[in-house]
C-alpha positions as CSV (number, residue, x, y, z in Angstrom):
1,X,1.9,-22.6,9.7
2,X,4.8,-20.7,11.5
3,X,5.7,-18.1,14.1
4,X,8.2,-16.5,12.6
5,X,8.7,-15.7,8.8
6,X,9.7,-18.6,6.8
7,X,12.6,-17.3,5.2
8,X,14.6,-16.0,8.3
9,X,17.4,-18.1,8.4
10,X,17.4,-19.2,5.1
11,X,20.6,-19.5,2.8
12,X,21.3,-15.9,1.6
13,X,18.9,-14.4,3.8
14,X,20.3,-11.2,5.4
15,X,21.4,-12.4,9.5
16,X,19.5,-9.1,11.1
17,X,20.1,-9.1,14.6
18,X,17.8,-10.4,17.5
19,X,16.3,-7.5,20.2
20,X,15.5,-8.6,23.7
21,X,12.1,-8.0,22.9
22,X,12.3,-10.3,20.0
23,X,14.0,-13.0,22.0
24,X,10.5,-12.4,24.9
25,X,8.3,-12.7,22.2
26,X,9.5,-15.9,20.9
27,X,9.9,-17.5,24.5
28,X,6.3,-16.6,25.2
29,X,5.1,-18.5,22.4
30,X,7.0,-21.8,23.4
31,X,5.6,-21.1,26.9
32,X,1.4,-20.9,25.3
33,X,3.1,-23.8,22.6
34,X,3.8,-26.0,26.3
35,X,0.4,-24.5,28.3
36,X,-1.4,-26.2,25.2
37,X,0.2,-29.3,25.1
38,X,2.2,-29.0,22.0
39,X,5.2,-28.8,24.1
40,X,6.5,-31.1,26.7
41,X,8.3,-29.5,29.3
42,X,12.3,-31.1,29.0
43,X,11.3,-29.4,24.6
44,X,10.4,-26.2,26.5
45,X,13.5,-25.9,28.7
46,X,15.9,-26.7,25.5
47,X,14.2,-24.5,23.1
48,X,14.3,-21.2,25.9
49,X,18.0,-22.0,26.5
50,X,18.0,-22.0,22.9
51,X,15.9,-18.9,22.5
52,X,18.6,-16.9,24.9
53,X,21.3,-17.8,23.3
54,X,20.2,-16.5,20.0
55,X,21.6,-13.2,18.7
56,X,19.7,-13.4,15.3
57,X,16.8,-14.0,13.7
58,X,17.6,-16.7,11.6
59,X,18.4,-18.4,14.8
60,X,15.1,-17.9,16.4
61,X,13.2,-18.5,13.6
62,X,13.6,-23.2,13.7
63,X,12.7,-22.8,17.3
64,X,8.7,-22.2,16.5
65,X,8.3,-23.5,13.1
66,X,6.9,-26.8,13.8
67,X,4.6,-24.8,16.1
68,X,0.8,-25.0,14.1
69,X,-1.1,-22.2,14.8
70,X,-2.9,-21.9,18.1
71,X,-6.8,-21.8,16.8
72,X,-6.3,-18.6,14.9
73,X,-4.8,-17.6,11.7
74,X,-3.8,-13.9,13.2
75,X,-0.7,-12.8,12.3
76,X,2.5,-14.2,13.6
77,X,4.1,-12.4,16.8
78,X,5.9,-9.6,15.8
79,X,9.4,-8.8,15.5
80,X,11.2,-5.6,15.6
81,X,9.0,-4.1,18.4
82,X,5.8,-3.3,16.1
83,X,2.6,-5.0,17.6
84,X,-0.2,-5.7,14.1
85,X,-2.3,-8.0,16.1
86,X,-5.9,-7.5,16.4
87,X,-7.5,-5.4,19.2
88,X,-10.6,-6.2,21.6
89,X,-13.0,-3.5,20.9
90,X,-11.5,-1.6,18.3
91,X,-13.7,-1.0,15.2
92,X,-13.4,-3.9,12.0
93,X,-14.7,-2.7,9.1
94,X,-14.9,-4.7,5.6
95,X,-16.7,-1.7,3.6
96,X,-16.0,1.3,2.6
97,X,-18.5,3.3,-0.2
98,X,-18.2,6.6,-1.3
99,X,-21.1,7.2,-4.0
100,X,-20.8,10.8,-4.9
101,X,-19.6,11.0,-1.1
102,X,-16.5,10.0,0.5
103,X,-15.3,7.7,3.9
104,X,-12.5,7.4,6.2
105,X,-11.0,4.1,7.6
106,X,-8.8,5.3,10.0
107,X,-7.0,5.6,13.2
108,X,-7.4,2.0,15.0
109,X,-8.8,-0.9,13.7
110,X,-8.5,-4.1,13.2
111,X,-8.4,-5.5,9.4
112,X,-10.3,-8.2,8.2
113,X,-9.3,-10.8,5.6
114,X,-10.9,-8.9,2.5
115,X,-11.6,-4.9,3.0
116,X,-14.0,-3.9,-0.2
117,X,-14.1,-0.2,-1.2
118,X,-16.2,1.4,-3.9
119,X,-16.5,4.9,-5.3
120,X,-18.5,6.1,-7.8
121,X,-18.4,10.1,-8.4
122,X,-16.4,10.1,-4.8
123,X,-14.3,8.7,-2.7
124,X,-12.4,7.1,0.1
125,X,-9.6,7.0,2.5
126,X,-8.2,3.7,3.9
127,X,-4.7,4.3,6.4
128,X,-3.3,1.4,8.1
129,X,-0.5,3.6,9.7
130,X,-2.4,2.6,13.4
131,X,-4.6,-0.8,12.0
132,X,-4.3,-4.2,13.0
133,X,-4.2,-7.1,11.2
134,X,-6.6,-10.4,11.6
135,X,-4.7,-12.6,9.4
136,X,-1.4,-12.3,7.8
137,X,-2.4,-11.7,4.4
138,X,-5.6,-9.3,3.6
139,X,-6.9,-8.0,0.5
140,X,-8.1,-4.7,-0.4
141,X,-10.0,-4.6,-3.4
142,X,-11.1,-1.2,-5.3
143,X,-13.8,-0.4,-7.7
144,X,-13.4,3.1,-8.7
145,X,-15.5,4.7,-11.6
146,X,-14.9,8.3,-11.5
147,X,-13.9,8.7,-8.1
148,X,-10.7,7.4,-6.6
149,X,-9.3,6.0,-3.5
150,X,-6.1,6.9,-1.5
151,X,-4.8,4.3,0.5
152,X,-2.0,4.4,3.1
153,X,-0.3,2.1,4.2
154,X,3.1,1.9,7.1
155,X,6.5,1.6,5.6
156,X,7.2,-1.6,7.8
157,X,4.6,-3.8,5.9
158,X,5.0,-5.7,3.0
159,X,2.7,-4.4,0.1
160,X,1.6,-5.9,-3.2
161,X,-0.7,-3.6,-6.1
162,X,-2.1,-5.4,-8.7
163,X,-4.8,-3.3,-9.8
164,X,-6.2,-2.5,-13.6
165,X,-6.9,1.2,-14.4
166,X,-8.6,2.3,-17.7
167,X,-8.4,5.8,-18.4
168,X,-7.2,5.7,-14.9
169,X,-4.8,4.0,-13.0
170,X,-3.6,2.2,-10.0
171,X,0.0,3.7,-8.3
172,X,2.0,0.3,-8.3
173,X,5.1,2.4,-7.0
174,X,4.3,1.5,-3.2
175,X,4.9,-2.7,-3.7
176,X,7.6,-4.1,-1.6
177,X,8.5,-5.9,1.0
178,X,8.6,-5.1,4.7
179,X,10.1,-6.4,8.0
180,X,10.5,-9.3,9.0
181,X,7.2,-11.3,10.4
182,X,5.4,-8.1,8.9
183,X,1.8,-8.3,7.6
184,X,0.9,-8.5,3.8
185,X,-1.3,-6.0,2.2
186,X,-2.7,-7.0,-1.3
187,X,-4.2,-3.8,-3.1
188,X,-6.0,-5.5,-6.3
189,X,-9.2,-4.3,-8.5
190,X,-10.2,-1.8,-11.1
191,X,-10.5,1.9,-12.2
192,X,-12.3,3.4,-14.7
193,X,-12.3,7.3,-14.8
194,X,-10.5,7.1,-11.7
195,X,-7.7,6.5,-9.9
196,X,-6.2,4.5,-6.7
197,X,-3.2,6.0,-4.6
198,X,-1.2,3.8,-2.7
199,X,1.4,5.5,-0.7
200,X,3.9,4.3,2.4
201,X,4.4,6.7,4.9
202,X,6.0,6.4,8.5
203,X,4.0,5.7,11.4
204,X,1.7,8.5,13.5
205,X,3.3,7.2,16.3
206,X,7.5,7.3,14.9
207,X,6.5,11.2,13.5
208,X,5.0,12.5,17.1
209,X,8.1,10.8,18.6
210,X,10.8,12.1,16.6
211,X,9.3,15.3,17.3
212,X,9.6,14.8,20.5
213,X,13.0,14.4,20.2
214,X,13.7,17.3,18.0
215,X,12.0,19.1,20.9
216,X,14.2,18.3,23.8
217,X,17.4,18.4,22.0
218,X,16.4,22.1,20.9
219,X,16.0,22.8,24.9
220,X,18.7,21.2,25.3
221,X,20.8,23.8,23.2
């Protein structure tokens, strides 16, 4: 188990540049890796120096690998400023039913391992644009007979669709990868009569920004 993503700083992998917060993150794991014992102190002082010095990713990436996970199997800290980890008190859900009806998993919450959704003659809505993740990897499966799901999911993250449709279908055009260090979303089931949406779309948070930068450079003028 790592910290960072295993194939950062791997031959042929694409040397994307280190942020400040990047480096901060890093150090702070090294710091809990030493308050745990995992560390001795003279490691901890070469591997900050280390962790300074870097300027990419690739670089940052040897300095935690050895590192087993702390007790938990959440997802690694994040790079390129985008926080998935879990949050105390927010809402977890692992169901979602829509029988001639329809739910809503959205806004905050944290994601468990396996999310199960089933619709018969309805419907449901799962977005992730503002969820955080338990584990690196979690599984959404879908059972959809006449009824359909539409599921949303952040640009940053790296999604796989694996779903069957039968006189339906599953939209597999959404599968790729994301950022670095990014969780994995695994959208798998079946259709019948029905259909399941999976769609990327920017963050809440990037859209209410940008328009508030639209916004001042338009007083501005």
């Amino acid at each position: 188990m790592t910290n960072l993503p295993d194939h950062a700083g791997t031959p042929g992998a694409p040397e994307m540049r280190a942020a400040d917060a990047d480096r901060e993150r890093v150090a702070q794991v090294l710091r809990d890796a030493a308050g745990d014992g995992r560390l001795t102190l003279d490691e901890l002082d070469e591997r900050l120096d280390a962790v300074y010095a870097a300027k990419t990713y690739g670089e940052l990436a040897p300095l935690t690998r050895d590192l087993p996970a702390a007790g938990t199997s959440a997802p690694p800290v994040p790079l390129g400023g985008t926080d998935w980890r879990p949050v105390e008190g927010a809402p977890s859900w692992k169901l979602g039913i829509g029988i001639m009806s329809g739910f809503n998993r959205t806004g905050v919450w944290n994601v468990p391992r396996t999310f199960t959704a089933f619709a018969f003659w309805g419907g449901g809505k799962i977005d992730l644009r503002e969820a955080r993740f338990t584990e690196g990897q979690v599984t959404i499966r879908s059972l959809a007979i006449m009824g359909g799901f539409e599921i949303i999911v952040p640009d940053d993250i790296t999604v796989h669709v694996k779903g069957l449709g039968i006189m339906g279908g599953f939209d597999q055009r959404a599968s790729g990868p994301g950022v670095p260090g990014s969780p994995t979303v695994v959208v798998k089931g079946f259709a019948f009569w029905g259909g399941v949406g999976v769609k990327r779309r920017r963050r809440k948070a990037e859209k209410r920004a940008e328009r508030e930068r639209r916004g001042q450079l338009e007083q501005g003028e």
